[in-house]
PDB file of N, CA, C and O in Angstrom, chain B, residues numbered from 101:
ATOM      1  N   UNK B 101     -57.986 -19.564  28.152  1.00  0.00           N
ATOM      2  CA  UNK B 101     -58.190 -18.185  28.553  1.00  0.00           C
ATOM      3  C   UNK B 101     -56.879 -17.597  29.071  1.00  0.00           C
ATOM      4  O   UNK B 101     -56.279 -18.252  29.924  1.00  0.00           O
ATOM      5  N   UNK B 102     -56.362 -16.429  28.653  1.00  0.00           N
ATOM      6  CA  UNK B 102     -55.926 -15.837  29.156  1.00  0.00           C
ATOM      7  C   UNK B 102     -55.188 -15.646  30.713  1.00  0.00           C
ATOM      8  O   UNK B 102     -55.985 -15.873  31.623  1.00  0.00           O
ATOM      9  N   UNK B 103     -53.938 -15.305  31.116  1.00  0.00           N
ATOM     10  CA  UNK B 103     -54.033 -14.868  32.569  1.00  0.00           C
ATOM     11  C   UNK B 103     -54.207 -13.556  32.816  1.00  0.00           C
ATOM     12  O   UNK B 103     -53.402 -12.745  32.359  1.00  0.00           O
ATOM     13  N   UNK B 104     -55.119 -13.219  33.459  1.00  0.00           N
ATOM     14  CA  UNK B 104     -55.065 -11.894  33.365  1.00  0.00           C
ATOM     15  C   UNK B 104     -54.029 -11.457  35.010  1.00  0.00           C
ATOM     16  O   UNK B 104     -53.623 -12.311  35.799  1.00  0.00           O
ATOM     17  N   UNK B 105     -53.824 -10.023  35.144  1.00  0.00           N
ATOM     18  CA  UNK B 105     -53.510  -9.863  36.312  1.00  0.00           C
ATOM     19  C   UNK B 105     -53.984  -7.812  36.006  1.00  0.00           C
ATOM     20  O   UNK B 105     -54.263  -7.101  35.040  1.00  0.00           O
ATOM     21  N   UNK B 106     -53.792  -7.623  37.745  1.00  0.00           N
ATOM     22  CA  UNK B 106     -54.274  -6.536  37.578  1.00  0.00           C
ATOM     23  C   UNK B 106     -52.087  -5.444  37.741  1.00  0.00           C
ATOM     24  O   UNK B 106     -51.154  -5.572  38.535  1.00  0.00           O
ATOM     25  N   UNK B 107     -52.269  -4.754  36.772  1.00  0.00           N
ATOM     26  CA  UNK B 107     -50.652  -4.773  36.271  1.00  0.00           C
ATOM     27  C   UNK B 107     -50.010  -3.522  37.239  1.00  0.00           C
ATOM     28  O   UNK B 107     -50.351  -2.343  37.139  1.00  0.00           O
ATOM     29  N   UNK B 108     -48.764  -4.179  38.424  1.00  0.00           N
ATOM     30  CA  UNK B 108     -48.321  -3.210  38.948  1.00  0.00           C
ATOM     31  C   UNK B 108     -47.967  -1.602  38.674  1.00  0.00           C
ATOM     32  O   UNK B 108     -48.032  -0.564  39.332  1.00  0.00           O
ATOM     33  N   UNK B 109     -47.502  -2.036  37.149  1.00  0.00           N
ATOM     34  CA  UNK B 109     -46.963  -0.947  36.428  1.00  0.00           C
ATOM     35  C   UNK B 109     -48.330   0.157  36.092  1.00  0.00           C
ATOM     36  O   UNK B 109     -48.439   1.276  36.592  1.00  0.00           O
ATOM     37  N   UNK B 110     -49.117  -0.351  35.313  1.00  0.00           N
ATOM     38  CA  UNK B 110     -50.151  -0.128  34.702  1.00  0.00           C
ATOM     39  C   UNK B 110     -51.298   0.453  34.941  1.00  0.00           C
ATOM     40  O   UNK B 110     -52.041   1.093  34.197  1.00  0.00           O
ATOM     41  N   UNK B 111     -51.414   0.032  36.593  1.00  0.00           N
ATOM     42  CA  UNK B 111     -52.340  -0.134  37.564  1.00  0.00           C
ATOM     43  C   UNK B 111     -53.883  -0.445  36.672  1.00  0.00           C
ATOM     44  O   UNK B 111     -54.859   0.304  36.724  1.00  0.00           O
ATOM     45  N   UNK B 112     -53.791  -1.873  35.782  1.00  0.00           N
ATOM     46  CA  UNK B 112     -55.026  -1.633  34.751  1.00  0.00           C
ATOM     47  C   UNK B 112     -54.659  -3.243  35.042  1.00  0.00           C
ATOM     48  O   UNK B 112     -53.589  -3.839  35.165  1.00  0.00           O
ATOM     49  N   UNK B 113     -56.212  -3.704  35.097  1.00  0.00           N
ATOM     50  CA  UNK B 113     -56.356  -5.414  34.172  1.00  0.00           C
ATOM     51  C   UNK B 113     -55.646  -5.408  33.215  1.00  0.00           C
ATOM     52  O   UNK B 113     -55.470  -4.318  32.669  1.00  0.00           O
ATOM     53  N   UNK B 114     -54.956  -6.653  32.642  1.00  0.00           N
ATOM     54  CA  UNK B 114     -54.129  -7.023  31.567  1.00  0.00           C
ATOM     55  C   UNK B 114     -53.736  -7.748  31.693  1.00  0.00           C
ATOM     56  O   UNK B 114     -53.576  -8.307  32.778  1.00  0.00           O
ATOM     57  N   UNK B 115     -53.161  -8.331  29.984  1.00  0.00           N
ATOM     58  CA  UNK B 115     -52.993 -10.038  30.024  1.00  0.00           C
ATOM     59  C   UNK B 115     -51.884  -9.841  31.056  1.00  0.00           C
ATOM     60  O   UNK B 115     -51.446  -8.723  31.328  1.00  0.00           O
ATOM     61  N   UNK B 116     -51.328 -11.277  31.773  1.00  0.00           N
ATOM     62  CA  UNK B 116     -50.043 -11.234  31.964  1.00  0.00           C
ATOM     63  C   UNK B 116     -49.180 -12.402  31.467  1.00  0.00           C
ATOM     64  O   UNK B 116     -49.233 -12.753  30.289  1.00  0.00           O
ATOM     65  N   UNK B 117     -48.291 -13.078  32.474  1.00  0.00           N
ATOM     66  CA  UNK B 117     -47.086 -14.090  32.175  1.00  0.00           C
ATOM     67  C   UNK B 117     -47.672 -15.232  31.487  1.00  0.00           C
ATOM     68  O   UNK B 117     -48.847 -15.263  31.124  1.00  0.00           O
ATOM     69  N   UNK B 118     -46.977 -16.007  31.345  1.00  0.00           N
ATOM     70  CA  UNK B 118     -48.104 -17.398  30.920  1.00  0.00           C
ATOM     71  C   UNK B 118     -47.316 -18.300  31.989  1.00  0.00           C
ATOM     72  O   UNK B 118     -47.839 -19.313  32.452  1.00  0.00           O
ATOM     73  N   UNK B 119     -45.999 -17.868  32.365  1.00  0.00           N
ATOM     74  CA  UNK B 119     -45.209 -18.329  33.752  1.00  0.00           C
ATOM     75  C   UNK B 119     -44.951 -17.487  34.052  1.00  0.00           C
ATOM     76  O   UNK B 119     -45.210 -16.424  33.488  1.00  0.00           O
ATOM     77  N   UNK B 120     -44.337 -17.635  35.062  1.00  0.00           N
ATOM     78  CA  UNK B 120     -43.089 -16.943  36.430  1.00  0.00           C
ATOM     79  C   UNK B 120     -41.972 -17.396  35.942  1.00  0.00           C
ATOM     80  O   UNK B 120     -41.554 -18.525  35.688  1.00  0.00           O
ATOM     81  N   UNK B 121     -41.395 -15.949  35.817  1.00  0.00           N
ATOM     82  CA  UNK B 121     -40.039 -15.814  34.908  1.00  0.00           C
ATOM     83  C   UNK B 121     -38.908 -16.263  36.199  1.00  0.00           C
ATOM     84  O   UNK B 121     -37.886 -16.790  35.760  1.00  0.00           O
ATOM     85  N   UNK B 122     -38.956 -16.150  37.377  1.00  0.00           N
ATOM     86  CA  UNK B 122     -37.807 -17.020  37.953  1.00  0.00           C
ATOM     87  C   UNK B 122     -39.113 -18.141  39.092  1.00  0.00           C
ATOM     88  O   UNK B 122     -40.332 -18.304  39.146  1.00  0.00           O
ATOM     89  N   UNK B 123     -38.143 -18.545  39.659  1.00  0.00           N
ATOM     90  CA  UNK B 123     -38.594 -19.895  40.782  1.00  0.00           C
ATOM     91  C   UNK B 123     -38.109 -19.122  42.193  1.00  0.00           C
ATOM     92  O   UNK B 123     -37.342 -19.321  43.136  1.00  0.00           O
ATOM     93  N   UNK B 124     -38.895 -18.284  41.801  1.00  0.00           N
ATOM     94  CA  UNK B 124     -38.848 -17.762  43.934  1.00  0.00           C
ATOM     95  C   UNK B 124     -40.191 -17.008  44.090  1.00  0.00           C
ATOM     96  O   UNK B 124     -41.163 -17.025  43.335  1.00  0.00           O
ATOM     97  N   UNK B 125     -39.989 -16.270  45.374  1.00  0.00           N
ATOM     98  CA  UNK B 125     -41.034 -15.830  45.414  1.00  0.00           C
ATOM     99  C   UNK B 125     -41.318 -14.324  44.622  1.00  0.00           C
ATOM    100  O   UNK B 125     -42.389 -13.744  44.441  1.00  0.00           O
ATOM    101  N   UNK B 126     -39.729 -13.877  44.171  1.00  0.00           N
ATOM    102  CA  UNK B 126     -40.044 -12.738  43.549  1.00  0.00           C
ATOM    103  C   UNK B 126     -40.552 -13.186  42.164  1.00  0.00           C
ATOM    104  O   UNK B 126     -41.243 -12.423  41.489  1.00  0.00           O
ATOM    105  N   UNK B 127     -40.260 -14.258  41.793  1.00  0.00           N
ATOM    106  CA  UNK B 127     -40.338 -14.690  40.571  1.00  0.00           C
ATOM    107  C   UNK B 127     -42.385 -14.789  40.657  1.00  0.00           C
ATOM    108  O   UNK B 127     -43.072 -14.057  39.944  1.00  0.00           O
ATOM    109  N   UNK B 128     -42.908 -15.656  41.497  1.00  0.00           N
ATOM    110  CA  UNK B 128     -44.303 -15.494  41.753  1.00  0.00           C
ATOM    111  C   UNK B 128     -45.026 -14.077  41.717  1.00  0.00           C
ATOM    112  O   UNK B 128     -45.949 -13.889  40.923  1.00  0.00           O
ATOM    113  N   UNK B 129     -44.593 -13.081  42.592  1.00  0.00           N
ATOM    114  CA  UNK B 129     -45.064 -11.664  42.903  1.00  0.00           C
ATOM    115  C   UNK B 129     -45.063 -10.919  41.517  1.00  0.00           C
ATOM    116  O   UNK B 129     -45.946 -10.092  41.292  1.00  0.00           O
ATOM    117  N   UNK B 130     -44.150 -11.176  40.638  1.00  0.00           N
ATOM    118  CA  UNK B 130     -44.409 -10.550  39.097  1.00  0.00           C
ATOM    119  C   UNK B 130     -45.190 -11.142  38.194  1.00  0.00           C
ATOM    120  O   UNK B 130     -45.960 -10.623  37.386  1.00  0.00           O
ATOM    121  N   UNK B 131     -44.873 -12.559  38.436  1.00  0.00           N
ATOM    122  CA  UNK B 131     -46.550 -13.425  37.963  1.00  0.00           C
ATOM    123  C   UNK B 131     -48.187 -12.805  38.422  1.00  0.00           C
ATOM    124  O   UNK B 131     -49.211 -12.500  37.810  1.00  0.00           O
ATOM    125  N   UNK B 132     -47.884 -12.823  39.388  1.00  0.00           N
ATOM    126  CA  UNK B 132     -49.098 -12.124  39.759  1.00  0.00           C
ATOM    127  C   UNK B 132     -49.627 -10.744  39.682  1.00  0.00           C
ATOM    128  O   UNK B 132     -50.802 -10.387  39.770  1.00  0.00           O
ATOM    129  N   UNK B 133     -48.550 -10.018  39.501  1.00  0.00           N
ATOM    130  CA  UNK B 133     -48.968  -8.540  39.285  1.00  0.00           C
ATOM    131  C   UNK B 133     -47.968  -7.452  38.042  1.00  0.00           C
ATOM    132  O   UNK B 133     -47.507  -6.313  38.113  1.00  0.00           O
ATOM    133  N   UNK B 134     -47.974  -8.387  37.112  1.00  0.00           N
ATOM    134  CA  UNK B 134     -47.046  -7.812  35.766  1.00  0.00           C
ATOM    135  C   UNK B 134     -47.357  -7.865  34.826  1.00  0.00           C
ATOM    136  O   UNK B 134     -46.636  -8.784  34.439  1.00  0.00           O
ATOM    137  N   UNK B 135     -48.112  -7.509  33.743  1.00  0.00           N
ATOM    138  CA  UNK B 135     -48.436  -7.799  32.406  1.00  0.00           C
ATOM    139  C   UNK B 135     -47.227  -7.913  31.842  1.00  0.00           C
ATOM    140  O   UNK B 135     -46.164  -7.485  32.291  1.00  0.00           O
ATOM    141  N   UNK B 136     -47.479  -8.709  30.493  1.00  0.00           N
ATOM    142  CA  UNK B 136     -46.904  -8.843  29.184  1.00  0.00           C
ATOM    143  C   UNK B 136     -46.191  -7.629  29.307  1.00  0.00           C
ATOM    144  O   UNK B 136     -45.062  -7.302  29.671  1.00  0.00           O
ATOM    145  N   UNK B 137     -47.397  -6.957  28.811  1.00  0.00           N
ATOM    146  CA  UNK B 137     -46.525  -5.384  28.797  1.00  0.00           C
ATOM    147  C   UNK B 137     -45.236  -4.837  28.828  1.00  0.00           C
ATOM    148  O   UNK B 137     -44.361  -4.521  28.023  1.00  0.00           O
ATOM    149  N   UNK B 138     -45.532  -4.835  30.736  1.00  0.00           N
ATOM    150  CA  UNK B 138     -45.012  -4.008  31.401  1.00  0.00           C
ATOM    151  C   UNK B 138     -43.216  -5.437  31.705  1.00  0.00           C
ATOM    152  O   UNK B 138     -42.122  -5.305  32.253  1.00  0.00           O
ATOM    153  N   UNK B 139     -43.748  -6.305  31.148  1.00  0.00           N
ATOM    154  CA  UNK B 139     -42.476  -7.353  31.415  1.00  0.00           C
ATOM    155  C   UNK B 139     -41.191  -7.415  30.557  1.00  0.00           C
ATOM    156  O   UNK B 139     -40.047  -7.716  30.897  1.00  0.00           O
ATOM    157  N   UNK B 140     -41.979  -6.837  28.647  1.00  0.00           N
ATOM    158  CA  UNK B 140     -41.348  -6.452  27.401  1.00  0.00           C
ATOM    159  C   UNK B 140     -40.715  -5.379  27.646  1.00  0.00           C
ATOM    160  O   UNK B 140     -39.512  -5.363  27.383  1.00  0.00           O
ATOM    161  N   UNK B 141     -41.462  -3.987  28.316  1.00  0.00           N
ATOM    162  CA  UNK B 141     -40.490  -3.019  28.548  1.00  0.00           C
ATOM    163  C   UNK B 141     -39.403  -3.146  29.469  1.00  0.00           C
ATOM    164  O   UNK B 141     -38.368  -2.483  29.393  1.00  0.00           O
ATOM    165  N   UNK B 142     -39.707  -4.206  30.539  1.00  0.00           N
ATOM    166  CA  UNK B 142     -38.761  -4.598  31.422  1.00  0.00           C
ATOM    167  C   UNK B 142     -36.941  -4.853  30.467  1.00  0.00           C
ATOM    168  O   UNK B 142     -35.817  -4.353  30.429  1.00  0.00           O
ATOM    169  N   UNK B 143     -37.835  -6.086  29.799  1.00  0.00           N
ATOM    170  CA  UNK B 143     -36.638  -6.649  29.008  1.00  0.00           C
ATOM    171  C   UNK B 143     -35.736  -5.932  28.060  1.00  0.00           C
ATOM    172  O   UNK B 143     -34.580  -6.244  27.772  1.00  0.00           O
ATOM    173  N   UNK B 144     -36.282  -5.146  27.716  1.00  0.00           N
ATOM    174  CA  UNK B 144     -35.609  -3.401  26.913  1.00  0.00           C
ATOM    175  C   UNK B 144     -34.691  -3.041  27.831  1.00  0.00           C
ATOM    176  O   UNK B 144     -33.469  -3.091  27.690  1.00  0.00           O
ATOM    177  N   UNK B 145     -35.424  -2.601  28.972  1.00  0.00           N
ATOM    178  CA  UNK B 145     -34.464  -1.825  29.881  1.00  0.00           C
ATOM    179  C   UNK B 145     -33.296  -2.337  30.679  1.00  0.00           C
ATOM    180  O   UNK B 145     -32.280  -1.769  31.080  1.00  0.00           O
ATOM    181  N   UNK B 146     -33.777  -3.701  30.807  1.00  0.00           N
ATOM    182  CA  UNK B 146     -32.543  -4.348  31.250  1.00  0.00           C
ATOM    183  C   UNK B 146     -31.379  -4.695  30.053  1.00  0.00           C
ATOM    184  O   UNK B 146     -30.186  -4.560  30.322  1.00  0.00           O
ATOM    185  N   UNK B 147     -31.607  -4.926  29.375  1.00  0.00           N
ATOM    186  CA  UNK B 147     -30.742  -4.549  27.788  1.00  0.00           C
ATOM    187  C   UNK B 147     -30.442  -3.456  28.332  1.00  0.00           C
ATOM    188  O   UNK B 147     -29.623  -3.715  29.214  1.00  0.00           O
ATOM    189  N   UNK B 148     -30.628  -2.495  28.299  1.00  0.00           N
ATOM    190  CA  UNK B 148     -29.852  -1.420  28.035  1.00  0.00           C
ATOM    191  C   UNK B 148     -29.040  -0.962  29.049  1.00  0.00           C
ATOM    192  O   UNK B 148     -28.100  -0.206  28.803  1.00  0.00           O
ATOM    193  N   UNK B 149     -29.485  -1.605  30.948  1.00  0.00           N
ATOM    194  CA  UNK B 149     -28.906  -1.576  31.913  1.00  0.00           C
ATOM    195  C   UNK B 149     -27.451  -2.316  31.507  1.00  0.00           C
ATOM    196  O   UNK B 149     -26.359  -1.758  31.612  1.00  0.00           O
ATOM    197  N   UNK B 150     -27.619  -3.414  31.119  1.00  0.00           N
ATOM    198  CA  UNK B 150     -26.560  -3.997  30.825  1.00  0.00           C
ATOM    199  C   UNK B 150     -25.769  -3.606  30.103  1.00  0.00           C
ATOM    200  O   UNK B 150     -24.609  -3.585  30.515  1.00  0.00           O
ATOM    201  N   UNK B 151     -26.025  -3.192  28.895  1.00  0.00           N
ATOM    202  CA  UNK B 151     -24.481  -2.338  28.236  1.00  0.00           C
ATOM    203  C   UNK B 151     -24.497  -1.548  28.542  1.00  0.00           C
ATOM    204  O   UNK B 151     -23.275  -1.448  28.655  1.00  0.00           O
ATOM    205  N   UNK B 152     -25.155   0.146  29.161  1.00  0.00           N
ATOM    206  CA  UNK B 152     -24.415   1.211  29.889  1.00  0.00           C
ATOM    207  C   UNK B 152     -23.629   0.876  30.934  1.00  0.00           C
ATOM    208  O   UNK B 152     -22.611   1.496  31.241  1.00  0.00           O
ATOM    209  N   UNK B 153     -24.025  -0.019  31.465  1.00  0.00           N
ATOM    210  CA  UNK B 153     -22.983  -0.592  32.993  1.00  0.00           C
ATOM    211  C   UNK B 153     -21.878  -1.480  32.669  1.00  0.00           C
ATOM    212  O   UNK B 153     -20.882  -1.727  33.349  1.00  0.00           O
ATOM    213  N   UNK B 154     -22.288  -2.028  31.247  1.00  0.00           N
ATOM    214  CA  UNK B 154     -21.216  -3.350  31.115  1.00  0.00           C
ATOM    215  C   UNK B 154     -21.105  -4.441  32.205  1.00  0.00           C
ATOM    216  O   UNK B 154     -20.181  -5.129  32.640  1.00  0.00           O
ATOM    217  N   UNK B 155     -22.468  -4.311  32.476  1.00  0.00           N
ATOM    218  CA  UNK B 155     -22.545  -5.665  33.542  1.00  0.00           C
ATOM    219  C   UNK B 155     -22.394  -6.899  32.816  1.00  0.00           C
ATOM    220  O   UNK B 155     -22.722  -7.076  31.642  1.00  0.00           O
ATOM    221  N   UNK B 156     -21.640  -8.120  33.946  1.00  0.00           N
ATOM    222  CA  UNK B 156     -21.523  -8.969  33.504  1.00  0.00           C
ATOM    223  C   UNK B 156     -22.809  -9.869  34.382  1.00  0.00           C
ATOM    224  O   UNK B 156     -23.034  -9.783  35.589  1.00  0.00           O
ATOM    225  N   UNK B 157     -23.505 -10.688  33.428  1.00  0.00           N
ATOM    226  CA  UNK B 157     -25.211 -10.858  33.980  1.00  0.00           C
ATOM    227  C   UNK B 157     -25.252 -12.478  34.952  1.00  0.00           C
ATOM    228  O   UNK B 157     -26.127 -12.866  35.725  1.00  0.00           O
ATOM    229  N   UNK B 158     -23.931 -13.174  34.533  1.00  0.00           N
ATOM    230  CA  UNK B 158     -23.160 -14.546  35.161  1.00  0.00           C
ATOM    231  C   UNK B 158     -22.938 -13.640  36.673  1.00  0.00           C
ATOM    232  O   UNK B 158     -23.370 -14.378  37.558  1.00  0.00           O
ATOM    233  N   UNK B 159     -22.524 -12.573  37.175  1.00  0.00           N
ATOM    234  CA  UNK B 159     -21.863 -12.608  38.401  1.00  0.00           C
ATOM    235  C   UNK B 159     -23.287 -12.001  39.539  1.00  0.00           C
ATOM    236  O   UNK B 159     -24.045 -11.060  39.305  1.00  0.00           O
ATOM    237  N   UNK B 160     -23.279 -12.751  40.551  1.00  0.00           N
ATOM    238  CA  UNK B 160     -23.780 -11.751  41.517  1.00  0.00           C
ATOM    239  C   UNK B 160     -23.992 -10.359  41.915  1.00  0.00           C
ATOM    240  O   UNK B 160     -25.116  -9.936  42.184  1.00  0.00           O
ATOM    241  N   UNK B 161     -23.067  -9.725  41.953  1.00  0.00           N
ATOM    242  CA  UNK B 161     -23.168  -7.862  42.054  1.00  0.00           C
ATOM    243  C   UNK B 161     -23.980  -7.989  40.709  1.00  0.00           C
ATOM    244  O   UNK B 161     -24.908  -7.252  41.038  1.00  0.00           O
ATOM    245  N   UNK B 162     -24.312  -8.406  39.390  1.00  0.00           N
ATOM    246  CA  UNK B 162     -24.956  -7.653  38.287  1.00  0.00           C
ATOM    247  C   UNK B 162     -26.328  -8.327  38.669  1.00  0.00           C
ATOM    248  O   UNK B 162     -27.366  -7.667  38.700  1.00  0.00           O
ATOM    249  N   UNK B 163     -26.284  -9.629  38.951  1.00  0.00           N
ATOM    250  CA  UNK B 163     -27.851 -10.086  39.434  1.00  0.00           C
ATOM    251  C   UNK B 163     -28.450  -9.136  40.019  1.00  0.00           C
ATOM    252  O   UNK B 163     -29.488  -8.577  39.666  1.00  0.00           O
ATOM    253  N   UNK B 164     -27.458  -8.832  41.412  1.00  0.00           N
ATOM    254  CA  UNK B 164     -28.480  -8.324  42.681  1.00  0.00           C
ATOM    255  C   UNK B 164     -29.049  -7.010  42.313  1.00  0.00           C
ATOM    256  O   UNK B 164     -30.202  -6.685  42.596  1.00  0.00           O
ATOM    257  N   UNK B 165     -28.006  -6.085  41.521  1.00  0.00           N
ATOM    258  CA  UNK B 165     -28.224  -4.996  40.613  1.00  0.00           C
ATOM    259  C   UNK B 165     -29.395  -4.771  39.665  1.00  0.00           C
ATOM    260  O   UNK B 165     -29.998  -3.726  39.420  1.00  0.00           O
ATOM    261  N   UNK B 166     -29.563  -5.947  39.212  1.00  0.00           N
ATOM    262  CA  UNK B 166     -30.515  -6.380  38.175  1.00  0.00           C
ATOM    263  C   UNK B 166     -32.133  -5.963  38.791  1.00  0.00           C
ATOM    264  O   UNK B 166     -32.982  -5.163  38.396  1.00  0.00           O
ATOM    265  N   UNK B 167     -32.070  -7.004  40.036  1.00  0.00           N
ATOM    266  CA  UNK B 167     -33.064  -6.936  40.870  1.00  0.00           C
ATOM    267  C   UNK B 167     -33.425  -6.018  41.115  1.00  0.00           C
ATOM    268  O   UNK B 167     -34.278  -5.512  40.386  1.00  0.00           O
ATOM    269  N   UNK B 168     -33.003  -5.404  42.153  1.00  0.00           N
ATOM    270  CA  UNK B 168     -33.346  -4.182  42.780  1.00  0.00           C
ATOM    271  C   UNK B 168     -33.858  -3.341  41.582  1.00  0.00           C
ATOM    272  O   UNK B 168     -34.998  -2.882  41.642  1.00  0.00           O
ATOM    273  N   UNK B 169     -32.808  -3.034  40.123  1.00  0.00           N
ATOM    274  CA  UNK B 169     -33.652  -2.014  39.152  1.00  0.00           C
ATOM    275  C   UNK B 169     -35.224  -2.489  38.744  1.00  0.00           C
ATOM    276  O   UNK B 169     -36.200  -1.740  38.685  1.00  0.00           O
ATOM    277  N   UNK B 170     -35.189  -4.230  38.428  1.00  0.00           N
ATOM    278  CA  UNK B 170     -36.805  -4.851  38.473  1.00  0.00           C
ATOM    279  C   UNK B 170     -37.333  -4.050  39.495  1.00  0.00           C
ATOM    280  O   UNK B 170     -37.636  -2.911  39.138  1.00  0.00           O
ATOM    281  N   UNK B 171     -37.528  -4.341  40.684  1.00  0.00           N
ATOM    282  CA  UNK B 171     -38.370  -4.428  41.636  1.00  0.00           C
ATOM    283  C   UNK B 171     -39.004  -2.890  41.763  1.00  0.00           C
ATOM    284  O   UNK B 171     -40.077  -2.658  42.320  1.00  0.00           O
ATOM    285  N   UNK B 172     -38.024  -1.727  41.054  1.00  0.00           N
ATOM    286  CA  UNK B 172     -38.197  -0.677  41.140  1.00  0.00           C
ATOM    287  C   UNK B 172     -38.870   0.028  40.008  1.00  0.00           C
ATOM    288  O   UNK B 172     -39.779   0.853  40.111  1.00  0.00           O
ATOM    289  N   UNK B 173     -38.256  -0.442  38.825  1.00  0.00           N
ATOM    290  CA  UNK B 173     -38.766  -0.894  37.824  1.00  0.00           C
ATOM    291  C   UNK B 173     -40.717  -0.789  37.870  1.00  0.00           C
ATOM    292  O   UNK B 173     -41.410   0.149  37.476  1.00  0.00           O
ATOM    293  N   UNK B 174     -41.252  -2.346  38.605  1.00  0.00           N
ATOM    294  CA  UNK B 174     -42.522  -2.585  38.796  1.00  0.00           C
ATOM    295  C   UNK B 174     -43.407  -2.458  40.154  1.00  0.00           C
ATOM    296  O   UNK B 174     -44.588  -2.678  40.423  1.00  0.00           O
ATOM    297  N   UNK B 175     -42.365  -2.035  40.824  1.00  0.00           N
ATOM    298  CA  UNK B 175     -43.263  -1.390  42.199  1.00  0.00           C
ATOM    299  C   UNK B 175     -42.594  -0.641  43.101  1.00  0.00           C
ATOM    300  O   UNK B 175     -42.580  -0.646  44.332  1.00  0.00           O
ATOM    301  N   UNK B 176     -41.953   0.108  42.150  1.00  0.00           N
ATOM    302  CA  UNK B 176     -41.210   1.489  42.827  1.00  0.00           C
ATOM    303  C   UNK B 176     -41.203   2.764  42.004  1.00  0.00           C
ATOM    304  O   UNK B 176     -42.371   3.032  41.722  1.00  0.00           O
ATOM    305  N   UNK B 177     -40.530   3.478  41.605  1.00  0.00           N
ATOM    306  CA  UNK B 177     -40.760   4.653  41.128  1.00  0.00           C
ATOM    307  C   UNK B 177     -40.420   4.851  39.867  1.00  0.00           C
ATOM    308  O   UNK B 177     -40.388   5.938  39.290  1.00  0.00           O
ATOM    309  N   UNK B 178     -40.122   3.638  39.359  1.00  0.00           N
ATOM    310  CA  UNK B 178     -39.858   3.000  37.801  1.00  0.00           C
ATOM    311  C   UNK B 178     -38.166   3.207  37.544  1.00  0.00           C
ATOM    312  O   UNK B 178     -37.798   3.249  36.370  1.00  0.00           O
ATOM    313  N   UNK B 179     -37.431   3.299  38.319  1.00  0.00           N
ATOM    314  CA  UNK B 179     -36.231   2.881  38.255  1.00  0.00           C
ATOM    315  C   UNK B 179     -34.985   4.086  37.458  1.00  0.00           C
ATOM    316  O   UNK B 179     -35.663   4.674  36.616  1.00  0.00           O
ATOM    317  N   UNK B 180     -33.862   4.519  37.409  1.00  0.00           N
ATOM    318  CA  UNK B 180     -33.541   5.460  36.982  1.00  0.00           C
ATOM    319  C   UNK B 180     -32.661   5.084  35.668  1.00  0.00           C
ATOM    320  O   UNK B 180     -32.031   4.044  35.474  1.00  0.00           O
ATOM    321  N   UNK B 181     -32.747   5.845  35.096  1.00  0.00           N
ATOM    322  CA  UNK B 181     -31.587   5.583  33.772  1.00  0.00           C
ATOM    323  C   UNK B 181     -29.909   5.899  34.398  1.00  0.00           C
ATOM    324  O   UNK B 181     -29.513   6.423  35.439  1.00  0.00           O
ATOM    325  N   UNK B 182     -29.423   5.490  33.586  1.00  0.00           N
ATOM    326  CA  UNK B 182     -27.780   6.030  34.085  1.00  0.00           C
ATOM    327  C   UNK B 182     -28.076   7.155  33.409  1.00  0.00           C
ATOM    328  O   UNK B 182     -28.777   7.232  32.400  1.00  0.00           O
ATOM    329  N   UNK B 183     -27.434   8.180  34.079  1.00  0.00           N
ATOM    330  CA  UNK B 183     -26.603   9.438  33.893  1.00  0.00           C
ATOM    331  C   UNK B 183     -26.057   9.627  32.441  1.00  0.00           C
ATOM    332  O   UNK B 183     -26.296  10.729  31.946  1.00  0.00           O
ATOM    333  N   UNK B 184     -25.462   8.859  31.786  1.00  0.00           N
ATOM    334  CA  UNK B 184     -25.145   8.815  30.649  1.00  0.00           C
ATOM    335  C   UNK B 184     -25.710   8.892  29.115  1.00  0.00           C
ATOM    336  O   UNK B 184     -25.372   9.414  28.052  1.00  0.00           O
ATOM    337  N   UNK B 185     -27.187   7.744  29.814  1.00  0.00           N
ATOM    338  CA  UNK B 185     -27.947   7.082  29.044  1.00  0.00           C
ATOM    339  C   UNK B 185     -27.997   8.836  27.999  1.00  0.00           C
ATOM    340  O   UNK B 185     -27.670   9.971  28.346  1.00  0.00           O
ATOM    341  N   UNK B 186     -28.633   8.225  26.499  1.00  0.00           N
ATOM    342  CA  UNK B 186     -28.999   9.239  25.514  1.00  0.00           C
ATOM    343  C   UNK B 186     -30.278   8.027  24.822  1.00  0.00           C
ATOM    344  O   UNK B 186     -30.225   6.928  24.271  1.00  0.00           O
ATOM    345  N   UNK B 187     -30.855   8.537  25.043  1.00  0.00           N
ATOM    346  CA  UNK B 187     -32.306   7.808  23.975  1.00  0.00           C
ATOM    347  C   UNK B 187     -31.729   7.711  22.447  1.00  0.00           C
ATOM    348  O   UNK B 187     -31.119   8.501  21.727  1.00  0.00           O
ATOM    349  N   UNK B 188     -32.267   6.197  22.269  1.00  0.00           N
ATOM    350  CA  UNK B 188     -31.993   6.430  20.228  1.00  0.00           C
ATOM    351  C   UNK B 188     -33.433   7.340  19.824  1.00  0.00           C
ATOM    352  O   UNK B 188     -34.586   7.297  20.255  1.00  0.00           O
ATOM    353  N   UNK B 189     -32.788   8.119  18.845  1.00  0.00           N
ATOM    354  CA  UNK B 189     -33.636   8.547  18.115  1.00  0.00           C
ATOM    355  C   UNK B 189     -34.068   7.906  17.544  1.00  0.00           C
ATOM    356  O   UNK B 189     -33.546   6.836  17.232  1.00  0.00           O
ATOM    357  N   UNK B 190     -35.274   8.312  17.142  1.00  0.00           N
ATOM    358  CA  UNK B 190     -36.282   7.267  16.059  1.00  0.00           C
ATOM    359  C   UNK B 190     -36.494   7.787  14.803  1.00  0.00           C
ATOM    360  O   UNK B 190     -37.165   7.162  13.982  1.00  0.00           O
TER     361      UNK B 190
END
């Protein structure tokens, strides 16, 4: 069966992780309240955090950076684009 969780993002039941994407407790708290979903769009956006910023994802300042956009991302106000950003057209 399934894990379900009820999805921060989403605010809806839905599947979620099948793990906890890190070994802490933030890594637990998105297990518990993140769908699939809302974890895929995560992974988009952090792609794309990373080359508008040209973060390097090995150093600390881009981790902690990283974080904070997650956390805001899934239980904050969904996090901001850079200034720069331009959407691909589809």
């Amino acid at each position: 069966m399934a894990h379900m969780v009820f999805c921060a993002k989403y605010k809806a039941e839905m599947e979620g992780l099948d793990e906890p994407p890190f070994d802490s407790d933030f890594g637990q708290k998105i297990f518990k309240s993140v769908s699939q979903k809302a974890w895929g769009e995560w992974v988009e956006r952090q792609k794309m955090l990373l080359n508008e910023y040209r973060l390097q994802p090995w150093t600390r300042e881009a981790q902690e950076f990283l974080v904070e956009q997650m956390n805001d991302f899934f239980f904050g106000a969904g996090g901001t684009l850079p200034k720069e950003f331009v959407a691909p057209s589809s």
